[in-house]
C-alpha positions in Angstrom: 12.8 2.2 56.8 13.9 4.7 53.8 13.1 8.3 53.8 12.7 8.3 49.9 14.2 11.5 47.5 12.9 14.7 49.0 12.5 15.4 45.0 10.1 12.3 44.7 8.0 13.5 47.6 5.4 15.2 45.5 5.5 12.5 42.8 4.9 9.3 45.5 1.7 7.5 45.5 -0.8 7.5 48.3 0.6 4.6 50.0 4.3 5.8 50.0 3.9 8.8 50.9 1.9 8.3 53.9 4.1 5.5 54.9 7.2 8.5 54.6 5.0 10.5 57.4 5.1 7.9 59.9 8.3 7.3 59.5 9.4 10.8 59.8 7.1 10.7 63.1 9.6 7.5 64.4 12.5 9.2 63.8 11.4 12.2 65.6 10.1 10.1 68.1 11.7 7.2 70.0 13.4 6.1 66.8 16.2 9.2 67.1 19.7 7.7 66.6 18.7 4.1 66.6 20.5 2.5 64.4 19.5 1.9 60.7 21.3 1.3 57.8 19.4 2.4 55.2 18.7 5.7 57.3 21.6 6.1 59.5 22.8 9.5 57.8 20.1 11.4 59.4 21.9 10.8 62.6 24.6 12.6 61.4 23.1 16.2 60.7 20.8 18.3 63.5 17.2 16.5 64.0 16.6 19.9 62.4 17.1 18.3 58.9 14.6 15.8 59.5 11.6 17.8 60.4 12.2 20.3 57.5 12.1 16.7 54.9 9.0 15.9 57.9 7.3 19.9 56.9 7.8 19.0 53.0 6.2 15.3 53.3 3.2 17.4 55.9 3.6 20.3 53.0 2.2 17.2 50.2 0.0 15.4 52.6 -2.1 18.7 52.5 -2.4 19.7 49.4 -3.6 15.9 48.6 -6.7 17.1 51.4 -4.8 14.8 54.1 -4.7 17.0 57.5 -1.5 15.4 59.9 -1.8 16.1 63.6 -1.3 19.6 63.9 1.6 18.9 66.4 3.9 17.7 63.9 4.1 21.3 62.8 5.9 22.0 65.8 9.3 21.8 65.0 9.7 20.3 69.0 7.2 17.9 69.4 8.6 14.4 69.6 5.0 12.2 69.4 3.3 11.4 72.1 5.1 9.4 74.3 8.1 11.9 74.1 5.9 15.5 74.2 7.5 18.4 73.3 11.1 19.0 73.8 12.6 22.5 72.9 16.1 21.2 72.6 15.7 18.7 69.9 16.6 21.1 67.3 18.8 23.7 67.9 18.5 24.9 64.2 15.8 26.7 62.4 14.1 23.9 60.4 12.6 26.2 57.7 16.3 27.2 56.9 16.7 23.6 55.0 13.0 23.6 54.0 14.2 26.1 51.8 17.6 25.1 50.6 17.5 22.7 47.5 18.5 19.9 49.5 18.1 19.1 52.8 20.0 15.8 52.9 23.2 16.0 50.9 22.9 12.2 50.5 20.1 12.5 48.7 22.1 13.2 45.3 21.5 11.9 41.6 22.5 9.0 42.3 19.8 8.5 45.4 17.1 9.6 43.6 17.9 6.3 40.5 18.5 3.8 43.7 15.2 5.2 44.9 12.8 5.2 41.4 14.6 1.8 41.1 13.5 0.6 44.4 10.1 2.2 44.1 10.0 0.2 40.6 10.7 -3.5 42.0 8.2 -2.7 44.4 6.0 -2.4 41.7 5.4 1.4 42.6 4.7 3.6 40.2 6.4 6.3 39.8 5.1 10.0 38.0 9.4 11.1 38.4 10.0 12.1 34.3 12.5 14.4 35.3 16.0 14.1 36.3 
């Protein structure tokens, strides 16, 4: 489980980037603050961090003509086992959505360990600029 360089998002192949989606859906789901070392950090922030990244990966998915569930949209749905639950976030998640980065993990340095990772994988990457 990885949630991969918000600044890769647009550049990830089909594959990736629908794999991102569900597991932003996890997270928001049942998977909130199970441990997870290569994702732990979220844990650390408001859940509000994690659906803005979730809008910006929904953001891609449509205009590539994929169409998520329109609950995901709602900044307090959970999936559906969980439903909706108003006190999930208790920040505005377009707030980050905005800011330049939503994770402060996800640095220079973040972005080479992910192309890198992306490139054993043999994913390829359309990231030129650093």
């Amino acid at each position: 489980m990885r949630l991969w360089h918000q600044n890769l998002i647009d550049k990830l192949p089909r594959q990736q980037l629908l794999g991102q989606h569900r597991e932003c859906c996890a997270l928001r789901g049942k998977g909130w603050g199970k441990k997870h070392a290569t994702v732990d950090y979220v844990f650390k922030y408001d859940p509000s961090r994690l659906v803005a990244y979730h809008f910006k990966v929904m953001a891609e998915m449509k205009d590539r003509g994929y169409s998520p569930a329109q609950e995901w949209i709602d900044d307090s749905y959970r999936g559906k086992t969980l439903g909706y639950d108003n006190s999930f976030c208790t920040l505005d998640p377009s707030e980050h959505f905005t800011k330049h980065t939503i994770y402060p993990e996800h640095n220079d340095r973040y972005l080479q360990d992910c192309i890198s990772n992306l490139s054993e994988k043999g994913v390829v990457c359309k990231y030129m600029d650093t």
